[in-house]
N, CA, C and O atoms as a Tinker XYZ file with bonds, in Angstrom:
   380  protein
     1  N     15.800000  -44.015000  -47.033000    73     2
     2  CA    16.311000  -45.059000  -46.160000    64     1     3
     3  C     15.544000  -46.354000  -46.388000    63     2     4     5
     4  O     14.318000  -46.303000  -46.492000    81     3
     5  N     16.029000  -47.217000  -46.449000    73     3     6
     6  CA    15.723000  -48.734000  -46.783000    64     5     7
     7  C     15.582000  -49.396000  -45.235000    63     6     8     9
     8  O     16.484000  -49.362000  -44.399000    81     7
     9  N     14.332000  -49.968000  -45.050000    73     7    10
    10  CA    13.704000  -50.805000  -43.694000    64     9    11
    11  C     14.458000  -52.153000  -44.085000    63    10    12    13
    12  O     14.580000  -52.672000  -45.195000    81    11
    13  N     14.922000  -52.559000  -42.853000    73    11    14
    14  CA    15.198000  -53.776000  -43.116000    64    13    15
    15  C     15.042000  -54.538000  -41.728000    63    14    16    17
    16  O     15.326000  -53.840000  -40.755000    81    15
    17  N     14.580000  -56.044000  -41.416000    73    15    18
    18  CA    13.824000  -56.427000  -40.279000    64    17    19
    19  C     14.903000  -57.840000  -40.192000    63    18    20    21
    20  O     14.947000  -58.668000  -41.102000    81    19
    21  N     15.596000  -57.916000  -39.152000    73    19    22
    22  CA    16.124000  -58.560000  -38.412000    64    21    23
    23  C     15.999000  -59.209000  -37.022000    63    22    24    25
    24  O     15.862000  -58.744000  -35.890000    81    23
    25  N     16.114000  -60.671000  -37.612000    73    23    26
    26  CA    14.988000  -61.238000  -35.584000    64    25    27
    27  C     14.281000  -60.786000  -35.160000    63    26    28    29
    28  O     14.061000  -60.805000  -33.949000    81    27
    29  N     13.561000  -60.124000  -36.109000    73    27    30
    30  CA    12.125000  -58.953000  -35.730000    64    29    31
    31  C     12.442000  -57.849000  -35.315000    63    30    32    33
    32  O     11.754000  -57.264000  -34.479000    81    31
    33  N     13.298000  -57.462000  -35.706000    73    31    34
    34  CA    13.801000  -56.106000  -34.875000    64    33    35
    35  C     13.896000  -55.008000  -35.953000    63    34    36    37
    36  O     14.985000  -55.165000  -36.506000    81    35
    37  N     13.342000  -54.133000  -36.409000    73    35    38
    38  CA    13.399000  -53.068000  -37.714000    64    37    39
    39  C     14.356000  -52.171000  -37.475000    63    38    40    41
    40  O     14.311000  -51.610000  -36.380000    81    39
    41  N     15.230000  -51.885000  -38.233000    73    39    42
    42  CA    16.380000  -51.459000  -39.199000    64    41    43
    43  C     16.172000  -50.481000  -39.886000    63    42    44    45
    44  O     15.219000  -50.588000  -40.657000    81    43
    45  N     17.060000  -48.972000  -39.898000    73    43    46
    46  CA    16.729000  -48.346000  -41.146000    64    45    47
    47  C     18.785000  -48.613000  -41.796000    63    46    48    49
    48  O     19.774000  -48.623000  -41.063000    81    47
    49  N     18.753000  -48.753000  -43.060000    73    47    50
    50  CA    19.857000  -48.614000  -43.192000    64    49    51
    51  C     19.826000  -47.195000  -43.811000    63    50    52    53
    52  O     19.115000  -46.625000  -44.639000    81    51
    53  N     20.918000  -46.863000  -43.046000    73    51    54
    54  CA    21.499000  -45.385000  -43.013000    64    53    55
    55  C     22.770000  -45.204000  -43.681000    63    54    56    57
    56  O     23.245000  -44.068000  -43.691000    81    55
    57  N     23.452000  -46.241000  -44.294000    73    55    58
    58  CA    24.915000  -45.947000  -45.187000    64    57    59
    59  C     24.809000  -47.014000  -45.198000    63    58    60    61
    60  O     24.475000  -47.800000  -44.312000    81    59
    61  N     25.343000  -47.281000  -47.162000    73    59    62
    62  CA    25.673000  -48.570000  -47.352000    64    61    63
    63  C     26.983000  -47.594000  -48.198000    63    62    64    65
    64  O     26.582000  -46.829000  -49.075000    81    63
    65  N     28.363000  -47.641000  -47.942000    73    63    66
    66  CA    29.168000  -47.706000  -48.641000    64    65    67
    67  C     29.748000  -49.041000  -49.233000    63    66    68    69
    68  O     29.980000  -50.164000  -48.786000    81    67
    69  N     29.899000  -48.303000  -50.645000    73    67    70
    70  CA    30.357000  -49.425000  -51.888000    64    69    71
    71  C     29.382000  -50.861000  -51.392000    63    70    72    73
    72  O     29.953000  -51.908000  -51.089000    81    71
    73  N     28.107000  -50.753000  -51.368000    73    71    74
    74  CA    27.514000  -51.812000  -51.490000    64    73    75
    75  C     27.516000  -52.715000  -50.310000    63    74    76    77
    76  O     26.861000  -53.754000  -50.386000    81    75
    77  N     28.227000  -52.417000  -49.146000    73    75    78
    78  CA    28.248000  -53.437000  -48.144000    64    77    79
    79  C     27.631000  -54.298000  -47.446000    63    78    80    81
    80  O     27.945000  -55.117000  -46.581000    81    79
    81  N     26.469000  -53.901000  -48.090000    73    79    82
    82  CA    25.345000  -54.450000  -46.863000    64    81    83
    83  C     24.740000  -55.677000  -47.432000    63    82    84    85
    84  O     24.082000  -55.696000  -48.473000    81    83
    85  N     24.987000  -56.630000  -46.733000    73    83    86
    86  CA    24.475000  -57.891000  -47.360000    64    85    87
    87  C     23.749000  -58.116000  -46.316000    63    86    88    89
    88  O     24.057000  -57.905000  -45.143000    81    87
    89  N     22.146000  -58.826000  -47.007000    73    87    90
    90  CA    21.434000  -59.454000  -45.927000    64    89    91
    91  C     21.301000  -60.327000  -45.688000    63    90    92    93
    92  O     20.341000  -60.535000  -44.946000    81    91
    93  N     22.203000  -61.588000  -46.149000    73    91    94
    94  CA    22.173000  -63.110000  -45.576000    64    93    95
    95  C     23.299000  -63.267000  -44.951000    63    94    96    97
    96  O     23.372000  -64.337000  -44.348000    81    95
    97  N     24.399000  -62.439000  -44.861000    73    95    98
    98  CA    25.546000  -62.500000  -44.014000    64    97    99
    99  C     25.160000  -61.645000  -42.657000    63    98   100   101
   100  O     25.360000  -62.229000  -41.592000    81    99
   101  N     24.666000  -60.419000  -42.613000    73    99   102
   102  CA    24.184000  -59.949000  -41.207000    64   101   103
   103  C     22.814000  -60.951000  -40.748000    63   102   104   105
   104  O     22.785000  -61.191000  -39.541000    81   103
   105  N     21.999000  -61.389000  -41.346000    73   103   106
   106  CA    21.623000  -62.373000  -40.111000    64   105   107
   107  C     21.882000  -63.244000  -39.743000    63   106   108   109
   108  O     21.205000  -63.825000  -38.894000    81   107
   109  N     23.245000  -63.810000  -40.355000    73   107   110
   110  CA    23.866000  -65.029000  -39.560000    64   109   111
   111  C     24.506000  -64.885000  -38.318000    63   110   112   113
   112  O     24.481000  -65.593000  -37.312000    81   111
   113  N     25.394000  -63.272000  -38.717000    73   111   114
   114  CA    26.163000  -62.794000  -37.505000    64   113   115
   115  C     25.278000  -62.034000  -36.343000    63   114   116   117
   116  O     25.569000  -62.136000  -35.152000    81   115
   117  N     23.750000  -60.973000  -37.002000    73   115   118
   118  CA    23.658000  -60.208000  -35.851000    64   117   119
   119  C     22.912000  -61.294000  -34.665000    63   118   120   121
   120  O     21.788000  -61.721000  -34.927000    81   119
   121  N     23.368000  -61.570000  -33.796000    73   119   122
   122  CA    22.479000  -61.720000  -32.450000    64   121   123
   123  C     21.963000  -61.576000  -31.201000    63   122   124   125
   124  O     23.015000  -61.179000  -30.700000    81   123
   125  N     21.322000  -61.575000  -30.437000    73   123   126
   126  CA    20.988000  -60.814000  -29.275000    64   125   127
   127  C     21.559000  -59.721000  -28.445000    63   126   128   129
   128  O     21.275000  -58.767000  -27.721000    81   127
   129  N     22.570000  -60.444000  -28.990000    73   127   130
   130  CA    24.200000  -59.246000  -28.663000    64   129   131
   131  C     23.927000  -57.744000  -29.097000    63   130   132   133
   132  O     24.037000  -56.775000  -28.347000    81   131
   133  N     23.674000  -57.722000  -30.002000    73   131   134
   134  CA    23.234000  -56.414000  -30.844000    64   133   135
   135  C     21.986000  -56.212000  -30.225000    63   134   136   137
   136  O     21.976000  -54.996000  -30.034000    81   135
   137  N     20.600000  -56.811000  -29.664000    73   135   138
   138  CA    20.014000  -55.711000  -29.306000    64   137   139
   139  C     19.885000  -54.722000  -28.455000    63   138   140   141
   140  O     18.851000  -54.073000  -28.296000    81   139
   141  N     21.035000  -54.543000  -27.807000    73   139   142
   142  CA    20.626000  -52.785000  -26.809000    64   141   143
   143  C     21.122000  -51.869000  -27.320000    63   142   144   145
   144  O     21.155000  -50.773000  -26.761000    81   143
   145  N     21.646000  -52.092000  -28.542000    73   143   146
   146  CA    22.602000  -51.050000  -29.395000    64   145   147
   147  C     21.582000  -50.051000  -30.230000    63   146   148   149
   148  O     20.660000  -50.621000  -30.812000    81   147
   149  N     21.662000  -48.646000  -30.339000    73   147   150
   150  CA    20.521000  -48.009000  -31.750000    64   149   151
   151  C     21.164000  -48.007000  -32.953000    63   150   152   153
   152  O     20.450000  -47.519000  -33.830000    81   151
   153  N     22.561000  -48.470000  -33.450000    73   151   154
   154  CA    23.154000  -48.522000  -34.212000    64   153   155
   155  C     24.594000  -49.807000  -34.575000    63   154   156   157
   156  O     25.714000  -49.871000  -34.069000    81   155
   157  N     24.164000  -50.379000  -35.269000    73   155   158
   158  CA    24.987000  -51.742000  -35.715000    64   157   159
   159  C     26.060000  -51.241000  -37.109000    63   158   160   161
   160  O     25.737000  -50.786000  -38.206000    81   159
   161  N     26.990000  -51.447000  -36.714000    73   159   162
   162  CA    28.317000  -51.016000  -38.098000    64   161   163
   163  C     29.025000  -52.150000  -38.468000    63   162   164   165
   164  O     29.867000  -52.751000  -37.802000    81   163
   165  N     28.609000  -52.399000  -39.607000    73   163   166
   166  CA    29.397000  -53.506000  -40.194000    64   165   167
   167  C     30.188000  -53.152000  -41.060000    63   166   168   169
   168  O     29.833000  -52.285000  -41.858000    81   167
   169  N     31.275000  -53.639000  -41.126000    73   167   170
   170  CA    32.312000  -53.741000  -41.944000    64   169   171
   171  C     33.331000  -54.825000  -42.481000    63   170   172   173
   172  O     33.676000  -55.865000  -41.920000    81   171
   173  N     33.741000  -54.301000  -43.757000    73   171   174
   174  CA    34.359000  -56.062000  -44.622000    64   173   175
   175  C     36.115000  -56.230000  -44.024000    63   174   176   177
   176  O     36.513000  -55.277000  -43.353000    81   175
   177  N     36.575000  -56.768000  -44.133000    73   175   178
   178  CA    38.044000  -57.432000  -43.797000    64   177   179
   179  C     38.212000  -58.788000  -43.839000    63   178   180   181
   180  O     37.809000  -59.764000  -43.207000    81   179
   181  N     39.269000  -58.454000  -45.216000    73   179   182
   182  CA    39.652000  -60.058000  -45.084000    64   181   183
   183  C     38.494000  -61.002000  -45.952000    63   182   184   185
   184  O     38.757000  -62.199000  -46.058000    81   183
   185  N     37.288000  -60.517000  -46.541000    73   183   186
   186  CA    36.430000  -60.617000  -46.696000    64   185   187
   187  C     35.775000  -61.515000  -45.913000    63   186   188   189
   188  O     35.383000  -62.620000  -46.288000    81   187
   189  N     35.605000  -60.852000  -44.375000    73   187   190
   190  CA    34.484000  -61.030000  -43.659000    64   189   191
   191  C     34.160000  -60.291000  -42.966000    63   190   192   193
   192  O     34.900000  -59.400000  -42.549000    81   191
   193  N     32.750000  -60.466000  -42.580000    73   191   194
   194  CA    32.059000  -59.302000  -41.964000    64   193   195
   195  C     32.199000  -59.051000  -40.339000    63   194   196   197
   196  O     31.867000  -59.868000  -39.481000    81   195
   197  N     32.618000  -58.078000  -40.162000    73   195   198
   198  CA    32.575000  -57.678000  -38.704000    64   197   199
   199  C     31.574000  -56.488000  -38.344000    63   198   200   201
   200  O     31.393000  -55.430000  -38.946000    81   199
   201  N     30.848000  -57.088000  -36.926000    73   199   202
   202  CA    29.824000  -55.785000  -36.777000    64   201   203
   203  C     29.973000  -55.391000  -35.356000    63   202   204   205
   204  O     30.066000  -56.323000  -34.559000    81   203
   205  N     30.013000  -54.234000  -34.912000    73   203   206
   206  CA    29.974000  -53.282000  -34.011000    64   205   207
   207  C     29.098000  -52.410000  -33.529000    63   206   208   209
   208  O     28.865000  -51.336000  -34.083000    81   207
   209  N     28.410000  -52.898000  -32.201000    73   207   210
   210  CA    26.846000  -51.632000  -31.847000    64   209   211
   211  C     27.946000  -50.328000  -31.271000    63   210   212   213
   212  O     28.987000  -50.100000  -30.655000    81   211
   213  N     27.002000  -49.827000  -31.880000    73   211   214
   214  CA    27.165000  -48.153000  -31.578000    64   213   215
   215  C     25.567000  -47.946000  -30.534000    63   214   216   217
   216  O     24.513000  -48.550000  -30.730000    81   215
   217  N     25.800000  -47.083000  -29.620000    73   215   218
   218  CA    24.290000  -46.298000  -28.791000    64   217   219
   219  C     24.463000  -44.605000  -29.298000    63   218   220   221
   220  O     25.265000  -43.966000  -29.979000    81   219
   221  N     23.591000  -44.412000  -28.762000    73   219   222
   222  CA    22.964000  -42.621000  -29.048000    64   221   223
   223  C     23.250000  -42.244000  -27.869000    63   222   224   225
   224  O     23.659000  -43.160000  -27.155000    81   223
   225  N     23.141000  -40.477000  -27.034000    73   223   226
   226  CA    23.268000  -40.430000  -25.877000    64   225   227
   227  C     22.263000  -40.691000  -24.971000    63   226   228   229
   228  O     22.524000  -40.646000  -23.768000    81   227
   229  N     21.169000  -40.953000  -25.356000    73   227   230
   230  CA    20.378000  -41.453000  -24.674000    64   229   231
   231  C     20.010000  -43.102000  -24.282000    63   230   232   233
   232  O     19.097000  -43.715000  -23.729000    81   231
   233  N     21.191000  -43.370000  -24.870000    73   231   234
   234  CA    20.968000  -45.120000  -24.171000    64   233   235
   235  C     22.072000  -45.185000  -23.155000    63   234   236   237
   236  O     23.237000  -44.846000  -23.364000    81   235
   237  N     21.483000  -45.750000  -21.806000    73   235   238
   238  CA    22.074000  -45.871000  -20.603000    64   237   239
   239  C     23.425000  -46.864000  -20.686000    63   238   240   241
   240  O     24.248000  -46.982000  -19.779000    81   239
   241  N     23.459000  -47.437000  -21.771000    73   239   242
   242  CA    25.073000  -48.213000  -21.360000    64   241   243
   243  C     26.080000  -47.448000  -22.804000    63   242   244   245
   244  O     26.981000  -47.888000  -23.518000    81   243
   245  N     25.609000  -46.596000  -22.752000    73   243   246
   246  CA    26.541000  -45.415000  -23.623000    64   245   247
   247  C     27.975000  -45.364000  -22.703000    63   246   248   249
   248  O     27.982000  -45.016000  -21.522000    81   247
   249  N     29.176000  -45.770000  -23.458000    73   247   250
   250  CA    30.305000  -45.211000  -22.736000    64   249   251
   251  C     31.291000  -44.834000  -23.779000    63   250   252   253
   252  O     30.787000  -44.609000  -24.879000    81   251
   253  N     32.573000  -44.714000  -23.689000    73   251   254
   254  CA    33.871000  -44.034000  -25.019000    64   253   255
   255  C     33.858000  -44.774000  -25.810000    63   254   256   257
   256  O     34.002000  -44.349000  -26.957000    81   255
   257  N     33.652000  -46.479000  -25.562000    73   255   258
   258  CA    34.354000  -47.165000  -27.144000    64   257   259
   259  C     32.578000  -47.517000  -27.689000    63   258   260   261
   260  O     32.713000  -48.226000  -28.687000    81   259
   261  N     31.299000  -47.338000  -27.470000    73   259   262
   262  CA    30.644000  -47.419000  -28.321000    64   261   263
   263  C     29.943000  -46.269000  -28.331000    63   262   264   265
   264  O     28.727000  -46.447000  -28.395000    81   263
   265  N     30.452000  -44.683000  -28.272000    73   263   266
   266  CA    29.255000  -44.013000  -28.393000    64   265   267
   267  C     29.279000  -43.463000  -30.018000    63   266   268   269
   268  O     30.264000  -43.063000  -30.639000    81   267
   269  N     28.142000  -43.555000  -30.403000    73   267   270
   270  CA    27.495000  -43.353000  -31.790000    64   269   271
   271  C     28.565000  -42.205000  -32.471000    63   270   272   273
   272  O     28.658000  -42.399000  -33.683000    81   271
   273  N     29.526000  -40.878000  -31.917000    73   271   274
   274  CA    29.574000  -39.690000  -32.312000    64   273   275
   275  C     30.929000  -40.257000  -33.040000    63   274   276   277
   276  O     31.352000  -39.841000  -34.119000    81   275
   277  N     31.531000  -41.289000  -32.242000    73   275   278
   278  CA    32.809000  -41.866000  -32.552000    64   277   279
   279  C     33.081000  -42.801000  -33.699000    63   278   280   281
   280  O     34.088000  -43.409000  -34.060000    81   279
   281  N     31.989000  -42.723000  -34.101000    73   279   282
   282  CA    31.574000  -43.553000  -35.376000    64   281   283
   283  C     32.515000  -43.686000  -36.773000    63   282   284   285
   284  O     32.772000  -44.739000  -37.358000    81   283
   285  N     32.944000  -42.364000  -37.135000    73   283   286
   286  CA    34.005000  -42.094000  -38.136000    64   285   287
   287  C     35.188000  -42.305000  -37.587000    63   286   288   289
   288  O     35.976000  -42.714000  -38.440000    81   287
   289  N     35.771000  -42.182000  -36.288000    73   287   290
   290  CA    36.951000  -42.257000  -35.868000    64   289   291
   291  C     36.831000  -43.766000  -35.785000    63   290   292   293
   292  O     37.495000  -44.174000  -36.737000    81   291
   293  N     36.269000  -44.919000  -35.062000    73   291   294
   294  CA    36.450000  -45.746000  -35.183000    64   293   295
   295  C     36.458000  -46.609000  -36.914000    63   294   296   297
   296  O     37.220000  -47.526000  -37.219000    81   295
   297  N     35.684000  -46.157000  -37.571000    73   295   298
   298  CA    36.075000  -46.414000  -38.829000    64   297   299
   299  C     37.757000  -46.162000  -39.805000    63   298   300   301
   300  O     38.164000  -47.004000  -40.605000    81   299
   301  N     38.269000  -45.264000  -39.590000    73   299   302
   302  CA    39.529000  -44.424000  -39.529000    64   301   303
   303  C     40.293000  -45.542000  -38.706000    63   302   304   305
   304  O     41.112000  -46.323000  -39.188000    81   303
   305  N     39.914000  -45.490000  -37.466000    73   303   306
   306  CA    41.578000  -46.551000  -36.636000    64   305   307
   307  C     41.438000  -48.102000  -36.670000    63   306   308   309
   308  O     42.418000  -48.826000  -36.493000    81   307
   309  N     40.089000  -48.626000  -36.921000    73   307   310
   310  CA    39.940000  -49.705000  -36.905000    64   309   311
   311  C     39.235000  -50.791000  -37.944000    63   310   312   313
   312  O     39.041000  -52.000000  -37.816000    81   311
   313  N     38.907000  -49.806000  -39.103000    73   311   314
   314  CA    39.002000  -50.624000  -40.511000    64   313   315
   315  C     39.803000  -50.164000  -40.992000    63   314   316   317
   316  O     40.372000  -49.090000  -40.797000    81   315
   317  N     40.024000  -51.413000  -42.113000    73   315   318
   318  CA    40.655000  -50.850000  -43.521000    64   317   319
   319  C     40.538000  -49.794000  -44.381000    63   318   320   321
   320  O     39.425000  -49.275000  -44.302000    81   319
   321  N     41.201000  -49.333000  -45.095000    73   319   322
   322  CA    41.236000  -47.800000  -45.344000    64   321   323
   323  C     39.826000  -47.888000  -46.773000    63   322   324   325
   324  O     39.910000  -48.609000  -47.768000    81   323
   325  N     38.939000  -47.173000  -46.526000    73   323   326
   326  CA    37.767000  -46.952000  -47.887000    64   325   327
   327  C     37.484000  -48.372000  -47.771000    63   326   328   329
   328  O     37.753000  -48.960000  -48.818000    81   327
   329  N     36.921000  -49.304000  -46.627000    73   327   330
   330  CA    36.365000  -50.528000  -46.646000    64   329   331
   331  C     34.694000  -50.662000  -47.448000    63   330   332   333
   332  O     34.143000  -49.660000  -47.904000    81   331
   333  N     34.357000  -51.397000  -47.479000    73   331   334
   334  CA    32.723000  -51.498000  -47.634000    64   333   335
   335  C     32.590000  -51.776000  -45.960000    63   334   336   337
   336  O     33.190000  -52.390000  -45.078000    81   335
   337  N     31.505000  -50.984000  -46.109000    73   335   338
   338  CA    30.943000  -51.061000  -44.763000    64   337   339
   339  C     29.260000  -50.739000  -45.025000    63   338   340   341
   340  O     28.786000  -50.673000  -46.160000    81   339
   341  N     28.452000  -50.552000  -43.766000    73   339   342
   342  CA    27.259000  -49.780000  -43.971000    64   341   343
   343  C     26.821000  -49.508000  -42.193000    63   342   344   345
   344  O     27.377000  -50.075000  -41.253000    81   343
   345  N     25.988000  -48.763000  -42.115000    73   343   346
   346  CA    25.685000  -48.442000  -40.742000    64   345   347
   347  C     23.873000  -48.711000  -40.583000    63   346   348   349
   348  O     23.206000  -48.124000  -41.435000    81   347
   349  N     23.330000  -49.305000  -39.856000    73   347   350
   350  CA    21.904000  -49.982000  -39.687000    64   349   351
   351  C     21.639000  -49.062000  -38.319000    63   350   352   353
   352  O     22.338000  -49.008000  -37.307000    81   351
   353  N     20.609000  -48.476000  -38.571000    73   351   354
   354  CA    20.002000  -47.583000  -37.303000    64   353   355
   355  C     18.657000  -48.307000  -36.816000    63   354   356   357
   356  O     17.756000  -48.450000  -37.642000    81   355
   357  N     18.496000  -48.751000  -35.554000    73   355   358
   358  CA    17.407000  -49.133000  -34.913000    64   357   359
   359  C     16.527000  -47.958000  -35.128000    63   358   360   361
   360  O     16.699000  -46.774000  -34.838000    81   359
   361  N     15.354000  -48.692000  -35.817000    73   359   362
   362  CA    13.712000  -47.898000  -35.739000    64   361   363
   363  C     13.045000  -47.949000  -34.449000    63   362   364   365
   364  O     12.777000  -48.876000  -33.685000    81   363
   365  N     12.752000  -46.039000  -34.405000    73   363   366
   366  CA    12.433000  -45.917000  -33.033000    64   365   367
   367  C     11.279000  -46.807000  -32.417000    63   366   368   369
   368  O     10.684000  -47.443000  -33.287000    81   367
   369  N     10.909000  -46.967000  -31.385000    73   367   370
   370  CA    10.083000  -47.630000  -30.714000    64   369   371
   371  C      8.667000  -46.667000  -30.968000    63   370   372   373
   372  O      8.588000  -45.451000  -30.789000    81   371
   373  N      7.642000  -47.544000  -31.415000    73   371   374
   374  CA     6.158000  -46.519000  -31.500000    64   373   375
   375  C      5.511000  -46.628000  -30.121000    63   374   376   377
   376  O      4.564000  -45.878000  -29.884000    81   375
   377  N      6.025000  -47.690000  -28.966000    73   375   378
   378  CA     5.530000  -47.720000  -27.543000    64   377   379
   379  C      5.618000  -46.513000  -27.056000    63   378   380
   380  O      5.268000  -46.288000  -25.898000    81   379
C-alpha cells in the first residue's frame, strides 16, 4: 500500500484501478468535506474526477448511501462501466 498525505491527513491507497489515482487532481478536489470519512472513492467520468467518502461500521455518521460494504455496488450503479477509479483509506489514528 502506497501512503499518501493530503491537508495533512495520511492516506493508504488501497486500489488504484487502471491507474486512477492522480495526485494533483485529488488535492484540488479533496476538502474538509472528506474528513469524517475512513474511505474516499474517486472515480473518472467524462474525464473528471468525482470523489465519494465511504465510513467503516464504526464511524458514527455511518448510514445506507455511504457505508464502506456498499462500495462495489455503488461502483456498479453509479459509475461507468470498468471506469478508472481508486479507493484511499484513512490511516488509523496512533492517538
Amino acid at each position: 500500500m502506497k501512503k499518501i498525505i493530503i491537508n495533512e491527513i495520511e492516506y493508504d491507497l488501497i486500489k488504484n484501478h487502471k491507474d486512477g489515482f492522480d495526485i494533483k487532481e485529488v488535492t484540488e478536489k479533496m476538502t474538509e468535506y472528506f474528513e469524517p470519512y475512513d474511505y474516499v472513492l474517486g472515480d473518472w467520468s467524462y474525464g473528471k474526477l468525482r470523489l465519494k467518502g465511504f465510513c467503516d461500521k464504526k464511524n458514527k455518521l455511518i448510514n445506507n448511501i455511504n457505508d464502506y460494504k456498499k462500495v462495489d455496488e455503488y461502483l456498479k450503479e453509479h459509475c461507468s462501466f470498468d471506469c478508472k477509479h481508486f479507493i484511499l483509506k484513512k490511516s488509523q489514528d496512533l492517538n
